[in-house]
TIVEX-939619 format. One line per 8 residues: number of its first residue (from 1); their letters; for each residue y, z, x of N, C-alpha, C. Coordinates in steps of 0.2 Angstrom, whole numbers. Layout:
BEGIN
NUM	a	Y Z X Y Z X Y Z X | ...
***
This chain:
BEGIN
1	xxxxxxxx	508 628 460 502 624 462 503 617 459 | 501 612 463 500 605 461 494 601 457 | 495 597 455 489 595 452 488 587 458 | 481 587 458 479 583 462 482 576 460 | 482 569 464 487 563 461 481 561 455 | 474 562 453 473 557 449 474 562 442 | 475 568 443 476 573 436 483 574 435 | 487 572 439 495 570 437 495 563 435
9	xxxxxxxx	494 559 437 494 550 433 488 550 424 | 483 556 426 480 555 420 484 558 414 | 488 564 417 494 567 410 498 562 409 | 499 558 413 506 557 413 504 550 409 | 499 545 408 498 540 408 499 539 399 | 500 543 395 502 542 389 510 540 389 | 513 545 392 519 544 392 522 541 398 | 520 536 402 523 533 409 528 529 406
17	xxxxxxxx	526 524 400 532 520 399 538 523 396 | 539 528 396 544 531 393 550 533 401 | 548 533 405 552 534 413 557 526 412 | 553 521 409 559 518 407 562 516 404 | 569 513 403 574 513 396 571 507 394 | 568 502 397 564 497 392 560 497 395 | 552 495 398 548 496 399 545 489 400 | 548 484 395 543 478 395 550 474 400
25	xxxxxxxx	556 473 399 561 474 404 559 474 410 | 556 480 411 555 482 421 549 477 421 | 545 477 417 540 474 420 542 464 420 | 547 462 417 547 457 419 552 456 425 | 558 461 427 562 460 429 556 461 438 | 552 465 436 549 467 444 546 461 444 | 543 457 440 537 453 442 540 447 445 | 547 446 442 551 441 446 553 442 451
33	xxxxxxxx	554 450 454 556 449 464 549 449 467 | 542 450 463 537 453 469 534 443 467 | 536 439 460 534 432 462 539 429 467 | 545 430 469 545 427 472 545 428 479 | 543 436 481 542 436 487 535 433 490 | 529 432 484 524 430 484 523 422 486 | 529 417 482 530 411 484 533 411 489 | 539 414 492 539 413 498 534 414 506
41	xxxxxxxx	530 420 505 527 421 509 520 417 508 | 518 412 503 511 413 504 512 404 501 | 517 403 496 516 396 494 516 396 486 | 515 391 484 516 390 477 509 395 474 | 509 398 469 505 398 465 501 396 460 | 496 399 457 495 405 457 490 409 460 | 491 417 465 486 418 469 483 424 466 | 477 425 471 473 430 469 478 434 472
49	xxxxxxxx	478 443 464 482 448 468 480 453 465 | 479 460 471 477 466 468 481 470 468 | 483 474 463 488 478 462 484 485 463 | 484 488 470 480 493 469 482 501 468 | 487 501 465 490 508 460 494 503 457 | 489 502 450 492 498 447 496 503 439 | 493 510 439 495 514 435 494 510 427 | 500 512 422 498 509 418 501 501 416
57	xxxxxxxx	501 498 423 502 491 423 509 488 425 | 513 491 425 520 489 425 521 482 430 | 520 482 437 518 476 442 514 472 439 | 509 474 439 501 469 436 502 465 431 | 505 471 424 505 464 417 509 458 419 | 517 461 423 520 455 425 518 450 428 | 514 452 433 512 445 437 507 442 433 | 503 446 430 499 441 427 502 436 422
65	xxxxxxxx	507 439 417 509 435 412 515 428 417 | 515 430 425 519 424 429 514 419 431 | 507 421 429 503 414 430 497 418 436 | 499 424 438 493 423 445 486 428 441 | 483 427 446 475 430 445 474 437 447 | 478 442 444 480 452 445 472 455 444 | 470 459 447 466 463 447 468 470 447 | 469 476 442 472 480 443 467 487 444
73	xxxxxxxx	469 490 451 464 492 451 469 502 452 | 465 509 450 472 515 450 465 521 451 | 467 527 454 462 533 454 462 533 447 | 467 535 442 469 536 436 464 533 434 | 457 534 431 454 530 422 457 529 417 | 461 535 416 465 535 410 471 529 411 | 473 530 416 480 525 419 478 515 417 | 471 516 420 468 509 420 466 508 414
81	xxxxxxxx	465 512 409 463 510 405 468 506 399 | 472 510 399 481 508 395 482 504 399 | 482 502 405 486 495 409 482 491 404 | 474 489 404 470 482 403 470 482 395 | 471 487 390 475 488 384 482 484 383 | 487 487 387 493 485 385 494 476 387 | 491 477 392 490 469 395 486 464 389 | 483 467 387 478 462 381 485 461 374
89	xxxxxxxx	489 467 374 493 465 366 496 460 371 | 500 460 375 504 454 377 501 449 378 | 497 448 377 492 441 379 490 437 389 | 490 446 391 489 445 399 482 447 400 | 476 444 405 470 443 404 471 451 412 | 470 456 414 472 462 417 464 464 418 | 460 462 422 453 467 424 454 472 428 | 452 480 427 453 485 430 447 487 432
97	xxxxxxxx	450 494 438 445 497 439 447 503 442 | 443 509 440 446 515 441 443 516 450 | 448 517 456 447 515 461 452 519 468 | 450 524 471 453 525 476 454 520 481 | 463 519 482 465 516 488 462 516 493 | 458 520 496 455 521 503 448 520 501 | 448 516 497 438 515 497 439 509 492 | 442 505 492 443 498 487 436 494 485
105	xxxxxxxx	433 496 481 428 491 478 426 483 479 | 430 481 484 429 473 484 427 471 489 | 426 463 492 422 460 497 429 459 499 | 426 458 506 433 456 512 435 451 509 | 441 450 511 446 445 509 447 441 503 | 445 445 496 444 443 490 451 441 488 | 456 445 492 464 442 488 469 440 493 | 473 435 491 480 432 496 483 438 494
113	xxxxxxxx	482 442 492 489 449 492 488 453 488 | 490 457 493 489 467 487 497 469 486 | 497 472 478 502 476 479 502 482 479 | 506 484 480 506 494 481 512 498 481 | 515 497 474 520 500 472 522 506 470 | 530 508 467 530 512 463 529 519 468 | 531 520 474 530 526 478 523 530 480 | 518 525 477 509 527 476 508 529 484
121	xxxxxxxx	508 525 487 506 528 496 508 534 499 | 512 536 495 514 541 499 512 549 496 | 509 546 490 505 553 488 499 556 494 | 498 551 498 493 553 505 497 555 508 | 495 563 512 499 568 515 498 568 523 | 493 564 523 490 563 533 491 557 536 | 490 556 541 490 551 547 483 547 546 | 480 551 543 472 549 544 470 545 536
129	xxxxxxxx	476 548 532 472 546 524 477 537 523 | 483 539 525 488 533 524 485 527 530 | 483 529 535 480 523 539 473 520 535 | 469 524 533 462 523 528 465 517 522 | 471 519 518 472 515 514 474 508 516 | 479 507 521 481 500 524 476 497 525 | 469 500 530 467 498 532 460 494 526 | 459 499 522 456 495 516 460 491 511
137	xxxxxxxx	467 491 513 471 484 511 469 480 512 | 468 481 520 469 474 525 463 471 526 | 458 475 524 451 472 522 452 467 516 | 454 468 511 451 465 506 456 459 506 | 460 458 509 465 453 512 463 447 514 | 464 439 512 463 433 517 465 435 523 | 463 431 528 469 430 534 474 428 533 | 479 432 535 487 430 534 489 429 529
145	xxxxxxxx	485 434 523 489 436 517 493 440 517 | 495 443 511 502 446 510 501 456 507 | 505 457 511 504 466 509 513 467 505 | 512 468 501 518 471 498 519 479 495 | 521 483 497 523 489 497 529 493 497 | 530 494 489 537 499 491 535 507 490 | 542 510 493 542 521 492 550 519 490 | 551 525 489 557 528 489 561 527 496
153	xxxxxxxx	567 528 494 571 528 501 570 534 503 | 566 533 510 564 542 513 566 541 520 | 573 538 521 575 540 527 579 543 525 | 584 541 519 588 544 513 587 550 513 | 581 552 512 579 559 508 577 564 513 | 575 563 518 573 565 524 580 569 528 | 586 565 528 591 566 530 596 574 524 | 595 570 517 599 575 515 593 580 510
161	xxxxxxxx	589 579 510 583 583 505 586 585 499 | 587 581 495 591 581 489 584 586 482 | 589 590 478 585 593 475 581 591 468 | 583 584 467 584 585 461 584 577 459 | 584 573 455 584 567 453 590 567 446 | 595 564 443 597 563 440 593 562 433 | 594 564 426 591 563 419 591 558 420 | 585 554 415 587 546 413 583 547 407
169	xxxxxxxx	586 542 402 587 543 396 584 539 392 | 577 537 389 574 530 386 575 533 378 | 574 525 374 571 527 369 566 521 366 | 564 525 362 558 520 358 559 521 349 | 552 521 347 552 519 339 552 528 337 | 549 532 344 548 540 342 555 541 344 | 562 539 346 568 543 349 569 542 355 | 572 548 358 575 547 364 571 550 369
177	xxxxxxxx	568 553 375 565 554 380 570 555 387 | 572 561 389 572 562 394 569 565 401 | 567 562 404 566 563 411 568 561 419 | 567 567 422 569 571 428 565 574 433 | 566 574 440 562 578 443 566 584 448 | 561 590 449 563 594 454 560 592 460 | 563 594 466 558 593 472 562 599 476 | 556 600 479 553 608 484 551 606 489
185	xxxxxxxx	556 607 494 553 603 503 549 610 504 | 544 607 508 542 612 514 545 612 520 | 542 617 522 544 618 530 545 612 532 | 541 607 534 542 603 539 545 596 538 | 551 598 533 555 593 530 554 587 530 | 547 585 531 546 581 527 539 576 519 | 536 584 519 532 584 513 537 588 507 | 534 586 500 537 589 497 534 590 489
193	xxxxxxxx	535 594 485 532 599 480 536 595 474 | 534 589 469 537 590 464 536 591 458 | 542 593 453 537 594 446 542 590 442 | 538 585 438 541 579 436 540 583 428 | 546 585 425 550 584 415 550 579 413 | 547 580 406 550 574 402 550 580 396 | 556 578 392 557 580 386 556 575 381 | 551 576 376 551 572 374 550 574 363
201	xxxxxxxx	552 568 361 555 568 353 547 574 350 | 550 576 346 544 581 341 541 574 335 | 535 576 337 531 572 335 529 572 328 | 530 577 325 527 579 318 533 583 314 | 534 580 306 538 583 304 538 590 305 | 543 592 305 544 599 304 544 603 312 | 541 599 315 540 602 320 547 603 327 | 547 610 333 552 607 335 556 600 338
209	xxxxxxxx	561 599 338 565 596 338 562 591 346 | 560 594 353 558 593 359 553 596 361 | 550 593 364 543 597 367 543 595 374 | 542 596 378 540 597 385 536 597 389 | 535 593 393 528 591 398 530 592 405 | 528 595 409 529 596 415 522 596 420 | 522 593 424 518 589 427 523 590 433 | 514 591 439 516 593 447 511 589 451
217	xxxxxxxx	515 586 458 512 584 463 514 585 470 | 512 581 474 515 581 480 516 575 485 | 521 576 489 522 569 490 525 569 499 | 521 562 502 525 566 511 529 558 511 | 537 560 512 542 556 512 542 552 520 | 537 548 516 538 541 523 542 540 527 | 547 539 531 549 535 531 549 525 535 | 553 521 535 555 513 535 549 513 542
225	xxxxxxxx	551 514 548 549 515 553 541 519 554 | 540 525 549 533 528 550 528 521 546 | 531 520 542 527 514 537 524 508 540 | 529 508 544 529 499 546 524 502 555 | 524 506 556 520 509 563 514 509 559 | 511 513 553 504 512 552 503 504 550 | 508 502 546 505 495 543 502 492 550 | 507 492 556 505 487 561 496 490 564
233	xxxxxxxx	496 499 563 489 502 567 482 497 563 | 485 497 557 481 496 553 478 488 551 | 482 484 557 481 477 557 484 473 554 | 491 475 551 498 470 549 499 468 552 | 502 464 552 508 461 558 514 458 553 | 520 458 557 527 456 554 530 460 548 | 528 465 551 535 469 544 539 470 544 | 542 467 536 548 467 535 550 471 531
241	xxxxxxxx	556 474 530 559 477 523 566 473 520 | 564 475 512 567 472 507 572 477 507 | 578 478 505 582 482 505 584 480 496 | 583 485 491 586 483 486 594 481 482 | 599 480 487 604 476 484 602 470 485 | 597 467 491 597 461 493 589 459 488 | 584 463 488 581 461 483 579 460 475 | 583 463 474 583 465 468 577 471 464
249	xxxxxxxx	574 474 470 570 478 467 573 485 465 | 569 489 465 572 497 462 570 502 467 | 566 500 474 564 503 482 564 498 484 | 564 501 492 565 497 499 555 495 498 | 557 489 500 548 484 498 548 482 506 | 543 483 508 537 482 512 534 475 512 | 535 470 517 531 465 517 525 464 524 | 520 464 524 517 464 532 511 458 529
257	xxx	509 454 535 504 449 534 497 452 538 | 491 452 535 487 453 536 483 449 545 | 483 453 549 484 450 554 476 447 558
***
């Protein structure tokens, strides 16, 4: 059995920065490919941007500490709440709001660009729920502002249905942290059941050595082509993909203009 996406981000939301080997790293290193696909598509900044699964911040603090005007918006409470926390010890100004993609809280065209990272889209498992969300992107959007979205590579995935994800190994001031994911295709190759491990350092003398967190969702493995057909139903126009050698991102990045 899965846990629905906002009670899987809420468990997880203590321990998300631990997925990575530095955590304040990823967020500078990301904030420089999505600034400057930002400046290219839109012009100098600083522009208004909503990070709408913004989890616990990873996009968001960076762009804001790059100068632009981030509103972070995530189903997770828990999630939002540690982004506009951890944003405030860096000295980044992060307004949140706990907020389903498909029902965005804003006045049309309140931002030059939404982000939508981090493989979040694709925790919608319908034709009907993934069109809702673009299309409430593309409301809250200027004319001919900018849509930036990445997934995982799920052309990749789709083709060889890989069981498993590779350990990755962080650590901090409490030790070392490992996590890893299982995934369990269904029938129709292409949704899929994951249950996301982290081991992690024992917390309290005496106590054992690792303790374990296992946390379950589920996911329908978009692919390049099915993406970019909804973005266009949904009122994008020009989409593009980023490919990660050429980006420098850590996913294949979605760019489309709000048409």
């Amino acid at each position: 059995m899965t846990d629905s996406p906002r009670e899987f981000y809420d468990g997880l939301a203590a321990d998300y920065h631990r997925i990575f080997p530095d955590w304040d790293a990823s967020m500078s290193h990301q904030a420089a490919v999505l600034d400057g696909l930002l400046t290219r598509g839109l012009g100098p900044g600083p522009h208004r941007v909503l990070d709408c699964a913004c989890g616990i911040g990873t996009q968001a603090i960076g762009l804001a500490r790059t100068g632009h005007r981030v509103v972070g918006a995530d189903l997770s409470p828990v999630a939002v709440t540690r982004a506009a926390a951890e944003a405030a010890t860096r000295g980044a100004v992060l307004p949140t709001v706990a907020a389903d993609m498909r029902q965005l809280p804003f006045r049309p065209g309140s931002f030059d660009a939404v982000v939508c990272a981090d493989n979040a889209l694709p925790h919608l498992l319908t034709v009907q729920d993934v069109t809702t969300a673009l299309t409430a992107m593309r409301r809250v959007l200027r004319a001919d502002g900018l849509l930036l979205l990445s997934v995982r590579d799920y052309d990749e995935a789709r083709r060889t249905r890989p069981a498993a994800t590779p350990p990755q190994v962080s650590y901090d001031s409490d030790g070392r942290t490992i996590t890893f994911q299982l995934w369990h295709w269904h029938d129709d190759g292409e949704r899929y059941d994951l249950e996301h491990f982290q081991l992690l350092p024992g917390a309290l003398p005496g106590a054992p050595e690792w303790s374990v967190q296992v946390r379950r969702t589920t996911y329908w493995a978009l692919t390049r082509a099915e993406l970019s057909e909804a973005a266009t139903a949904a009122g994008f126009t020009s989409p593009a993909w980023h490919e990660p050698p050429i980006s420098g991102f850590h996913q294949p990045l979605l760019t489309a203009r709000a048409g």
